[in-house]
N, C-alpha and C positions, 0 to 999 in steps of 0.2 A: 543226333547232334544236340548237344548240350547246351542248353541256352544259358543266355550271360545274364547273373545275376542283377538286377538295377538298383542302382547306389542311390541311396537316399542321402538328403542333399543335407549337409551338418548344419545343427544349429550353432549360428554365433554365440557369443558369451552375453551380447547386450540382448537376443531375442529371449534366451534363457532365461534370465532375470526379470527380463520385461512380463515373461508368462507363468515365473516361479512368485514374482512377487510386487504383483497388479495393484494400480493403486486404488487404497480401501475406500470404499463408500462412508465411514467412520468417521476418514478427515475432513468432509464437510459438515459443518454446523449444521444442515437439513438432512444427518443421517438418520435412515430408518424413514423419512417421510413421503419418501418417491417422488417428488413434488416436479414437474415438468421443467424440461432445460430454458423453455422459449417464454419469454415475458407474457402477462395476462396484456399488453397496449402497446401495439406496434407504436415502435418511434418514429415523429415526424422531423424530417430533415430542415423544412424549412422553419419549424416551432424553435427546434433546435437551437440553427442560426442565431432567429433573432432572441431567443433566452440567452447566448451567448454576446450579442452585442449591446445588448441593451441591459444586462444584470452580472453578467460575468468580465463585461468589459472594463467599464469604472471599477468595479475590483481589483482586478489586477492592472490595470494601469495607477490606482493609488499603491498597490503592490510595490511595482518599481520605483516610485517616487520614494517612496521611505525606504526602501532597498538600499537607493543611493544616499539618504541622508543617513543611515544606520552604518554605512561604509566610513564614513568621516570621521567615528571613533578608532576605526582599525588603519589610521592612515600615515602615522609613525611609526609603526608595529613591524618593518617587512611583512604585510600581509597581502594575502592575495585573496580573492573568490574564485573558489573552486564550486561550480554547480556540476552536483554529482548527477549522474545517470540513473535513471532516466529521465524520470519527469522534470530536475533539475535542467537538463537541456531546453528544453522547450522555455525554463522560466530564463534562461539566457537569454534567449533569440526574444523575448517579451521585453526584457529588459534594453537590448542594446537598440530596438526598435525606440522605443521611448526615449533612449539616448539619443536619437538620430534625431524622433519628429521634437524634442522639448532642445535640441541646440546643447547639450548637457555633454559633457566627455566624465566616462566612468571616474572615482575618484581610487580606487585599487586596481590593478592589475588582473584581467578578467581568464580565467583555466577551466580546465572539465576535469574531475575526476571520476574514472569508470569504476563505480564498486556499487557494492548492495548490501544486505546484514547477511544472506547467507556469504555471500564471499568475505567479509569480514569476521564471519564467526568463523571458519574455517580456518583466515589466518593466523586468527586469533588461539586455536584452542590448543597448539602445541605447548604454546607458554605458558596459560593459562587455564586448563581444562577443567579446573572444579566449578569457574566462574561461567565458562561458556557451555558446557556440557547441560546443565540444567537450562539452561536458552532454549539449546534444541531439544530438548525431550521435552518443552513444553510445546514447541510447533510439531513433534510427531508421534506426541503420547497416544492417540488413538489408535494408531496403527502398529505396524509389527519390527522387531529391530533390523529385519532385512530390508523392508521398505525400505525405512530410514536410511539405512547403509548403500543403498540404490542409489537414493537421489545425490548425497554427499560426495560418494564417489563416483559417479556420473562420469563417463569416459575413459574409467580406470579398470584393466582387466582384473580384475577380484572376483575369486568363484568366493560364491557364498555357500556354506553349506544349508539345505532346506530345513530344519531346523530352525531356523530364525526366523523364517515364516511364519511361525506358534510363539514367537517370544515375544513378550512386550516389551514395551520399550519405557526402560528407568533407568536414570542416572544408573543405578548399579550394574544392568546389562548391559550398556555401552560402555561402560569403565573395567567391565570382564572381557568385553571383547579388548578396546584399544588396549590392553595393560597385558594380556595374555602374551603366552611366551612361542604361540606356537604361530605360525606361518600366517596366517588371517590376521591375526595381531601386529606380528612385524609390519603386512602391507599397509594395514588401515593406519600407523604411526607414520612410516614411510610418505603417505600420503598427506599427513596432514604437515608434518615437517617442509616437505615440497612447498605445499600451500604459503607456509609461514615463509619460506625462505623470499619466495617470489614474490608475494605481495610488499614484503620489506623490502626488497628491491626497486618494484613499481613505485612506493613509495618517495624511496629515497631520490628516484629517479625525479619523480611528478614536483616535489618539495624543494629541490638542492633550492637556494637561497631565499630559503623561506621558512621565518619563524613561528607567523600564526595563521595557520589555514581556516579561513572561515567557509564553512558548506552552505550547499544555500539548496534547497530541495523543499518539498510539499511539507515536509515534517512528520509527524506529528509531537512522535516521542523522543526523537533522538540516538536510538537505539543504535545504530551505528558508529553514531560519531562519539556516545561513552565506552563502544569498545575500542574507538581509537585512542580516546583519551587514558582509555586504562593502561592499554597495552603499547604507546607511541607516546609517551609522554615526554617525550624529547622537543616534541613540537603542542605550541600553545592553541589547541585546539577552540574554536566558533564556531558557533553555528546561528544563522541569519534563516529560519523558516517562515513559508506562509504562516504557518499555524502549529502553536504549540499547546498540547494536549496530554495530559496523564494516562487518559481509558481508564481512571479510577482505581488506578493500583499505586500514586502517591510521587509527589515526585521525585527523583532520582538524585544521587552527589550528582551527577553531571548538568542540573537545569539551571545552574546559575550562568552557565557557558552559551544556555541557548536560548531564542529567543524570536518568539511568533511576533514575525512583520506585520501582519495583517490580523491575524486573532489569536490573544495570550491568555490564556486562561485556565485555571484547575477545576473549572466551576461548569460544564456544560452546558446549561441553563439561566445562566446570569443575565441579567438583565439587557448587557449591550446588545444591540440587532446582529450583530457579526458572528455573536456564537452561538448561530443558532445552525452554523456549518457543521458542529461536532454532531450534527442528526445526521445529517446529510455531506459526509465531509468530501463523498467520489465527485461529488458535481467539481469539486477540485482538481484530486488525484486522473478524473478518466480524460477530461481536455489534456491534460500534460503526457500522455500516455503516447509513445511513439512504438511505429512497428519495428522493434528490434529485441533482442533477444537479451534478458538481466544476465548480469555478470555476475558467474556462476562460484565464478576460479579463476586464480592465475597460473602463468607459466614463466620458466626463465627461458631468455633467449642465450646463445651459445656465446653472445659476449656480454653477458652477467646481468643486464637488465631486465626489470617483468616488464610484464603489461597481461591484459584481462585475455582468456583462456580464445575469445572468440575476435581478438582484436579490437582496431576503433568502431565505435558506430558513423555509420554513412550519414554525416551529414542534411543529404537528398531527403532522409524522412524527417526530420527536424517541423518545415512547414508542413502547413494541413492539407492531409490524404484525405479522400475521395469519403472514407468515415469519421472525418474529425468535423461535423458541422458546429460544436461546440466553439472550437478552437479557431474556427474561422471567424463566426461570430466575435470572438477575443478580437481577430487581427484585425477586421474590418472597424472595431472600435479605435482602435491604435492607430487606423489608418484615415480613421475621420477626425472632423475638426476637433472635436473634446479630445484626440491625442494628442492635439499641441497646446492642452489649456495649459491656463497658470496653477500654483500651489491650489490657489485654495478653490479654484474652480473643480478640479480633481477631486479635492475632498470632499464638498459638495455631492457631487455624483456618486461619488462613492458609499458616502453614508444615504442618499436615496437609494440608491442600489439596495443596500443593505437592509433598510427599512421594507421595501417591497420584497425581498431576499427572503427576512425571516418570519412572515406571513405562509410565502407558500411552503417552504418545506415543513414548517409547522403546522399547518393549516390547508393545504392545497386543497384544491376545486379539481373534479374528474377532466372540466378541459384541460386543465393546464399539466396533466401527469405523460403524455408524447411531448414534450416538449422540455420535460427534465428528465425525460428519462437516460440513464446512460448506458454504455454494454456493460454482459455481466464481469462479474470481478472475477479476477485468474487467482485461486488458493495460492499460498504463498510457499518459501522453500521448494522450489522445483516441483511441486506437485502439479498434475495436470488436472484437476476439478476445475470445474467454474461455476462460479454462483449470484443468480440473475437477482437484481437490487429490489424488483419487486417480482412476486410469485404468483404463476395463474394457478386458480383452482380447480383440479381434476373431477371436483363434485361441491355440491352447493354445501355441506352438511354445516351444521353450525360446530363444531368441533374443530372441523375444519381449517374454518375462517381465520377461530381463534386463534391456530395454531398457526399459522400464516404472518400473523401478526406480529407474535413472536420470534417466527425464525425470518422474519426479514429483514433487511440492511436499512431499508427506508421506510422505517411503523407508520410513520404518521400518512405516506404513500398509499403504504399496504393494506390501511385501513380501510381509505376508499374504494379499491380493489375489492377487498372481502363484505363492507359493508355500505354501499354505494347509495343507501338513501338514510342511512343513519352514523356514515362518517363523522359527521359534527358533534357527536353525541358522544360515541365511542372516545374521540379523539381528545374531548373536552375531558372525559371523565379518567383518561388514562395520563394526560397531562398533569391536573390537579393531583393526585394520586403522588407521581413523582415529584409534585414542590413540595411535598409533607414532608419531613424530615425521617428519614429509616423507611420510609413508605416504599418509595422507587425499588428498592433492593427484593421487595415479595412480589412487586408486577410481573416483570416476564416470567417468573419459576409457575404463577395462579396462570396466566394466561395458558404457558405451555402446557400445565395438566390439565384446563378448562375447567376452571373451577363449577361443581353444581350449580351456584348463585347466579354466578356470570349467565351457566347456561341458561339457567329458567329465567334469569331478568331478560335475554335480551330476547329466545325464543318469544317470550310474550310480545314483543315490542315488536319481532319482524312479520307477526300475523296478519 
């Protein structure tokens, strides 16, 4: 008797790709350093809390105060506030909170718009693809143009051929694929055209009698809201940010349009206590963080309207989850009596706040680092990396240490972390360094090679 052959069980199209083209260890800033997923200082929940009620609260409750007084210019305009997804929700619910306990009724008409920059570059890049193409090949120049082709089209049946696995990724290999005449080419056009058709429609949908949409989100740069201006410029595009910030690459045509509620600045380092958030600027971005999935993409529905590829988000996760101690902290400020102060009582707090604010992330002390600590950050564009704000050390070496320093999100943090009884020293001497003028620009490239100096001065000192 003949035995029945066993059928091996087919790979789908999305395991295929998931196993032909893994994402690179390259796309994280700590590639090559192997450096531990798990923080070097368990976070403490209840440190947490009260750093959030008592330093991040007056923050953003002067937040929403100027919020509403910065709406008053847009209030002839048909305009509306649109606080975009995600972290933008949260600053809603912060806001309409402070409308409730201050007796205030908003003075524009309050909306959610569900987008992100990769859904934005997406719809953006049929019409304009020299502009936008160079976008994304700066967030996945590390890696390979299948990668890349992965994440973007993300849900969409496209074989890749493996070959692209070995390519890298430059404007001119993404401009060979999308432009090519052959079968891969038509789909990846196809696809982005979809993209474009649907989000103009979400669009138009989200906007019908509305002439100037002002966003209101964490900020920094804007980057999204200049590619709405570029490419939607039908509508007179605002933007109302926490915090507005360069990241030292200069500001853009579009910053005359936006504008840091809370901290405006080109200057990282300037003098006022507020910016001293651009060191430290997650302790913003990770309270506002809600459990829901970025909008990735759109889609048309069958009677001609978009909307975002995975729907609305659920409301239900807006207030603070079981890991938001941060964010509690926030409400429970909101919900106390300084939530219903006056103007200048707020202000008050708020620049104490500030003052004690930019002491420790400048300067912090080892107790106080569970108690700022935040989760680690999710790489951006669909990538699944994550990367912890500050870094345990696998081995004491001094090389190490140095190098720690460098590739962390929160240095002045990380310092303590690596060098825990001469923090003050390091921290002092890496600070002064960057108020020098040209100076700042050769610290982290010396740190990350460890400079011989560095090493022998500090080797002596940690004897």
């Amino acid at each position: 008797m003949t035995a029945t052959p066993t059928m091996e069980p087919v790979e789908s199209l999305e395991a295929s790709l998931e196993r032909r083209f893994p994402p690179p260890e390259a796309y994280s800033h700590l590639a090559g350093d192997d450096w531990p997923a798990d923080g070097p200082i368990p976070a403490d929940t209840d440190a947490q809390r009260r750093f959030g009620q008592e330093l991040l609260g007056p923050i953003f409750l002067q937040f929403c105060q100027r919020l509403h007084m910065a709406g008053v210019a847009f209030a002839d305009r048909r305009a509306r506030l649109l606080f975009a997804a995600r972290g933008g929700l949260r600053l809603r619910l912060l806001y309409e909170l402070w409308c409730e306990r201050s007796g205030t009724q908003p003075v524009l008409p309050l909306g959610d718009i569900l987008i992100s920059r990769v859904a934005a570059a997406k719809g953006c890049l049929a019409a304009d693809f020299d502009h936008v193409a160079p976008m994304l090949v700066r967030e996945f120049g590390a890696g390979s143009l299948g990668y890349m082709l992965r994440c973007l089209l993300r849900g969409r049946a496209v074989d890749l051929p493996d070959v692209l696995a070995h390519c890298p990724v430059t404007v001119g290999s993404f401009a060979a694929i999308y432009r090519g005449e052959d079968a891969l080419g038509q789909a990846v056009r196809d696809y982005f055209a979809e993209q474009a058709q649907a989000m103009a429609a979400y669009l138009e949908g989200l906007l019908a009698g509305i002439d100037t949409p002002v966003l209101v989100d964490s900020g920094w740069t804007g980057g999204t809201q200049a590619l709405l201006m570029r490419d939607f410029p039908q509508w007179d595009w605002h933007g109302l940010y926490f915090g507005k910030w360069d990241y030292g690459r200069g500001p853009g045509p579009h910053f005359g349009h936006i504008f840091g509620v809370a901290v405006d600045s080109l200057e990282p380092y300037a003098n006022a206590p507020g910016q001293a958030l651009f060191a430290y600027h997650h302790l913003i971005e990770d309270p506002l963080e809600i459990d829901a999935a970025s909008v990735e993409s759109y889609r048309l529905l069958p009677d001609g309207r978009g909307m975002p590829e995975g729907g609305d988000i659920d409301p239900m996760v807006l207030p603070p989850g079981r890991d938001d101690a941060m964010f509690q902290g926030i409400v429970d400020h909101f919900h106390s009596p300084a939530g219903a102060g006056d103007f200048m009582a707020v202000e008050r707090r708020a620049h104490e706040a500030y003052r004690r604010l930019r002491r420790m992330i400048l300067w912090p002390r080892p107790a106080e680092l569970p108690g700022m600590q935040v989760r680690p950050r999710s790489a951006d564009f669909g990538r699944s990396l994550t990367v912890p704000v500050l870094l345990r050390l696998p081995d004491a070496s001094l090389k190490r240490r140095v190098k720690s320093v460098a590739a962390a999100l929160w240095k002045p943090g990380q310092m303590v972390v690596a060098f825990p009884r001469l923090h003050g020293l390091v921290n002092g001497s890496s600070y002064l360094l960057r108020r020098i003028p040209f100076a700042g620009r050769f610290v982290d490239p010396l740190l990350r090679r460890g400079s011989g100096l560095a090493r022998r001065v500090l080797r002596r000192l940690l004897r």
